[in-house]
C-alpha positions in Angstrom: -72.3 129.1 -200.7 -72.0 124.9 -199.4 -70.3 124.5 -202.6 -67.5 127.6 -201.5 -67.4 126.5 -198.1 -66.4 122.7 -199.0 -63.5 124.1 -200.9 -62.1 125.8 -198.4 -62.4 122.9 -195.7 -60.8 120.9 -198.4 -57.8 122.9 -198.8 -57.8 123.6 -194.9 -57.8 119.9 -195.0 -54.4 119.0 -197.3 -53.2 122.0 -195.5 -53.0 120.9 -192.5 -51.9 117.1 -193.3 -49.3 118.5 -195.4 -47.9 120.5 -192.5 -48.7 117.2 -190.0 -46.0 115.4 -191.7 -43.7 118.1 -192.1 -44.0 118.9 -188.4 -43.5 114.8 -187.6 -39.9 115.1 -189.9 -39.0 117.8 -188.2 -39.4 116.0 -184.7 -37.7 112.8 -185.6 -34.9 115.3 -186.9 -34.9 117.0 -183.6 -34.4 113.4 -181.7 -31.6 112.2 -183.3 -29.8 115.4 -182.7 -30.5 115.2 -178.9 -29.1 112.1 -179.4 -25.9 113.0 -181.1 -25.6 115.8 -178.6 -26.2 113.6 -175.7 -23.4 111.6 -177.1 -21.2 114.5 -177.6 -21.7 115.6 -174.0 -21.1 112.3 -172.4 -17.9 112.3 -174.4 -16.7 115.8 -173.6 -17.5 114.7 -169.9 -15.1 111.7 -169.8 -12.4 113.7 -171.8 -12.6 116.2 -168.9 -12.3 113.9 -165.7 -8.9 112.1 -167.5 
C-alpha cells in the first residue's frame, strides 16, 4: 500500500511542476500582450484627438 501511495504522490508531484511552468509561460505571454495592447490603445487614442 506505502509502496502504491508513493507513486502516486510522485506522479501528483511532476504533475503539478509540469503544469507550474506551463502556467508561468502562459502568464509572461499574457504580459507582453497587455503590453502590446496598452500600446495599441495609447496609439489609437492620439490618432483620435488629431
Amino acid at each position: 500500500m506505502e509502496r502504491s501511495e508513493t507513486k502516486l504522490l510522485t506522479a501528483v508531484y511532476r504533475w503539478s511542476r509540469s503544469m507550474e511552468v506551463r502556467v508561468r509561460s502562459s502568464s509572461s505571454a499574457v504580459a507582453g500582450f497587455d503590453k502590446r495592447l496598452a500600446l495599441a490603445e495609447e496609439r489609437i487614442s492620439e490618432l483620435e484627438r488629431l
